[in-house]
N, C-alpha and C positions, 0 to 999 in steps of 0.2 A: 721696883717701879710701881709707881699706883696704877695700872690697867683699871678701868670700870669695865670694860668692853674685851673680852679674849676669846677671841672664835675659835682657837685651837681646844677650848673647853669642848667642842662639840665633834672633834674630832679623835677626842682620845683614847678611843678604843675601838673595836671591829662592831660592840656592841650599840655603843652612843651612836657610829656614823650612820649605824642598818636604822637607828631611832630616826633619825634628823632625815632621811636619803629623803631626796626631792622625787626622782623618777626611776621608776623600776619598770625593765622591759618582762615581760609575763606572758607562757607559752598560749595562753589563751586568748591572746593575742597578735599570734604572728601566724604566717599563712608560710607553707613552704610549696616552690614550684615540683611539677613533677613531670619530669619528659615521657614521651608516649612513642610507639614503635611498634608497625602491624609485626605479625608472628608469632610465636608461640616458645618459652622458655629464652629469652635473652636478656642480659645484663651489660649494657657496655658505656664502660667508663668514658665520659667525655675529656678529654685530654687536657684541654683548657681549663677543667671544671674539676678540678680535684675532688675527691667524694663525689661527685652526681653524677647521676649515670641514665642513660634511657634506658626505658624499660616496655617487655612487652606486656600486655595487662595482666597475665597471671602472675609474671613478677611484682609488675604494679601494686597487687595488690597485697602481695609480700610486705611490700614497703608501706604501703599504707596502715597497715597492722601492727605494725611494727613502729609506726609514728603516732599509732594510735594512741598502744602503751604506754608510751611519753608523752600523755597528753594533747598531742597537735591535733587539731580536730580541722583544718581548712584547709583545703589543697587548692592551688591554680594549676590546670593542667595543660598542657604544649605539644603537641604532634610534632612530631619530622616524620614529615611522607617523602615518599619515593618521587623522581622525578619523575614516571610514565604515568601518575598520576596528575601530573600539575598540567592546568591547562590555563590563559588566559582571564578565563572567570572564576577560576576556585569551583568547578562545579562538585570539584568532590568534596566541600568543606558538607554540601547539605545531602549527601547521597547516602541513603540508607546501610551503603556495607561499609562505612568510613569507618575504621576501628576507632577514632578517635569516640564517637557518638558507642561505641559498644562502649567500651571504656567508661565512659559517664553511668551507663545504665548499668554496670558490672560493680563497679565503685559505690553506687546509692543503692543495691540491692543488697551488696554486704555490709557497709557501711550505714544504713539509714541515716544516723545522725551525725554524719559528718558531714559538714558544706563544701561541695564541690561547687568553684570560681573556673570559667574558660576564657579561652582567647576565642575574640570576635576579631578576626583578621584576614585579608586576606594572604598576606605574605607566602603564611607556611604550602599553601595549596597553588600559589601564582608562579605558572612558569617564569613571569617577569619578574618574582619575588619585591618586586609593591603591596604595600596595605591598601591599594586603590587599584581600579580599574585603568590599564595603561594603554594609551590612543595618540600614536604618531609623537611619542615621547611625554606625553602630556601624562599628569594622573585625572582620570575625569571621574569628581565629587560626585554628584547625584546619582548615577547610574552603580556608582558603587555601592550606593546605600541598598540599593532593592537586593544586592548580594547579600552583603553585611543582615539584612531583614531575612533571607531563606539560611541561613549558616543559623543566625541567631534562633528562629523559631527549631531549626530540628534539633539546636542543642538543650532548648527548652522540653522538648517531647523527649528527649532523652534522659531529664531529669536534674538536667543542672540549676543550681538554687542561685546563681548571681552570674550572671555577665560581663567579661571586660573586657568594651570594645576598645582596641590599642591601635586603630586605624588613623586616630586623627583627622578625618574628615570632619568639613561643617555638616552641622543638623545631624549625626550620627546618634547621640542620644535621644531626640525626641522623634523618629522616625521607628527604631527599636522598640522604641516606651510603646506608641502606638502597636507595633507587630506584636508586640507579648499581649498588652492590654486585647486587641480586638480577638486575638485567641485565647482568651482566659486564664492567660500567663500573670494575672494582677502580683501576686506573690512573688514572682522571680523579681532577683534585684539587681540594679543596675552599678557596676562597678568603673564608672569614666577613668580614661588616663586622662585627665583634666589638664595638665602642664607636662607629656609628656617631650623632653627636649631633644634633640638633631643631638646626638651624645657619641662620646668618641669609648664610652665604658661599655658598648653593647657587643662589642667583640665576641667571645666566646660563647654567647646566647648565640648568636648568628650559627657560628661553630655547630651547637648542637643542633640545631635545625633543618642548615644549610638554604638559609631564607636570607641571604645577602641579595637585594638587587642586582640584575644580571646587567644595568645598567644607570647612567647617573647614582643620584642619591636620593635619600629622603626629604632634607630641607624644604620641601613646598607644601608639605604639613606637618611634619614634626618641627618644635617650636625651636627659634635661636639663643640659645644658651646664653647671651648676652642679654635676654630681654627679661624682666620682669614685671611690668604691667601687662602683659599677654595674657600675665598667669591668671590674673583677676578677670581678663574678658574672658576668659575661658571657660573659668567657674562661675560665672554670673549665667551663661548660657547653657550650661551644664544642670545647672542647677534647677532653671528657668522650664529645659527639657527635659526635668523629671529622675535625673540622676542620685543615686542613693547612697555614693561616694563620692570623694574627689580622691582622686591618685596624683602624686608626684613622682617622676621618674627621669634621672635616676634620683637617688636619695643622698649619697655624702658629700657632693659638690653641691647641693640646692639645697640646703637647710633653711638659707631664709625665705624659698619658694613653700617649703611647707611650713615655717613660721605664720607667713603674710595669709597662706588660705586658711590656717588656723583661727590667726585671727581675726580674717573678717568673714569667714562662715560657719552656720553651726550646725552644722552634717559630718560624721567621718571623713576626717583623713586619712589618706594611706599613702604610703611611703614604700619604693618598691626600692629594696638594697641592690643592683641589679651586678649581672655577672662580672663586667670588671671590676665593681670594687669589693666582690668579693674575693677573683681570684688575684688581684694585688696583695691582697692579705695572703693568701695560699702559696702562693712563690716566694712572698719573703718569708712567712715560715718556714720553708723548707730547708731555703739557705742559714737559716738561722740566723735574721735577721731581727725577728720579731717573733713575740710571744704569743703565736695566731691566735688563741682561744682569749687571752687579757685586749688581743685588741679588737677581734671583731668585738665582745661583748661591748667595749668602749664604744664601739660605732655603732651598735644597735644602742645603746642608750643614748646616742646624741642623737641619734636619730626622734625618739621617744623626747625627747629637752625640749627638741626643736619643734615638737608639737604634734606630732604624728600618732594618733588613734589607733591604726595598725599596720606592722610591718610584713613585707613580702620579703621575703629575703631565704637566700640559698644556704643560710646557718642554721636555718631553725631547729634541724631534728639533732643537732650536733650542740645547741644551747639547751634543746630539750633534756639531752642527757646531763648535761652539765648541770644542770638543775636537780636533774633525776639523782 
């Protein structure tokens, strides 16, 4: 047959397809989470979370060295505190013996050049386990920000190089932007969960935490999973308030949530792989279902197609080696 036209020409070997490849995900571009745990020598596997494990900071920084190796150079980091710690306000999120805040200062003292990313939330620290201040059932916005400002400034003194407020509150990013700016914080950078959705994938993060609301749900500010114009008020305000990200979360149901902020903003994107679709992949592995390694790599590159600058995701130091 006369072909002018044969795209399988561009496929015909392992070496033409590496020529042609559209998108390549790259360790120097993924960020891996790292759970936190006051104490001293423990490692323990989270159940839900096959490979990940919290860690107390001298192991933490085991692990960090060890990701180092493998190039990963960004970590976001996650506390589970103790419940006689958790009070109403999160007062222990800004309290000088918060292991979380040593952690940061133990991590940039060995570490220098690595960017340490946190969570600005109040969840982990809320006996109510809300990301907001909780009042007669209510989550009450403004009063939660003046928290979210004492959390965010000591994590600042602590040495963290980007912030990721995961609260979803209004005005949250230009309330912050202000608390870093008027303490000489100009450098610290702002990582929005700009579209983060009401998601049924968050399960075994919770797990490792144990930051599950004690009561109702989140839906009164994390966004409806139905909605897609939201995503764009979101980031227009975001943006507006000084944000130096946009985050999507989760990432393989919402491809064309990080599509639409791709293409109509031009600030990083990030894309957070988040715990259940990671560990969906880690169970059907196991059963032998699936080829875990051919397919997370498949969904961290759709993830990258779909337009994503960079990825959070619980594979990283496990693509790291695969690379390595």
């Amino acid at each position: 047959m006369k072909l002018i036209r044969r795209p399988r020409r561009n496929r015909i070997s392992p070496a033409v397809r590496s020529l042609v490849r559209e998108n390549e995900v790259r360790v120097d571009k993924l960020i891996f989470p790292v759970f936190l745990i006051d104490g001293v020598n423990k490692k323990e596997e989270i159940k839900s979370m096959p490979g990940i494990y919290r860690f107390t900071i001298d192991q933490a920084l085991i692990e960090i060295e060890e990701c180092y190796n493998l190039n990963l150079r960004t970590f976001i980091l996650f506390p589970a505190v103790d419940d006689k710690l958790k009070d109403s306000t999160a007062s222990y999120s800004y309290n000088s013996a918060n292991f979380y805040l040593k952690a940061i200062r133990e991590i940039k003292n060995k570490f220098p050049d690595v960017t340490v990313v946190t969570d600005v939330a109040m969840d982990p620290y809320n006996s109510d386990g809300h990301d907001g201040l909780v009042r007669d059932g209510k989550i009450i916005n403004d009063e939660t920000l003046v928290i979210l400002g004492k959390m965010t400034l000591a994590q600042a003194e602590a040495g963290a190089d980007i912030m990721g407020p995961s609260d979803m509150m209004d005005g949250r990013v230009g309330y912050l932007r202000d608390v870093l700016d008027e303490a000489g914080f100009t450098d610290v950078g702002i990582m929005a969960y700009t579209a983060k959705y009401a998601s049924s994938f968050y399960g075994p993060f919770r797990d490792a935490l144990d930051s599950a609301p004690k009561s109702g749900d989140k839906k009164t500010y994390q966004m409806d999973f139905a909605n897609k114009r939201d995503a764009i008020i979101e980031a227009e305000l975001d943006i507006f308030e000084g944000a130096d990200y946009l985050m999507v979360k989760p990432a393989l149901a919402y491809l064309d949530i990080i599509q639409l902020l791709k293409q109509s903003f031009d600030i990083p994107i990030v894309a957070y792989n988040v715990s259940g679709e990671y560990s969906m992949v880690k169970a059907a592995a196991e059963k032998g279902w699936l080829d875990g390694e051919k397919v997370m790599n498949e969904i961290l590159v759709s993830i990258k197609r779909a337009g994503a600058d960079i990825i959070i995701t619980y594979a990283a130091k496990e693509f790291a080696k695969m690379l390595k």
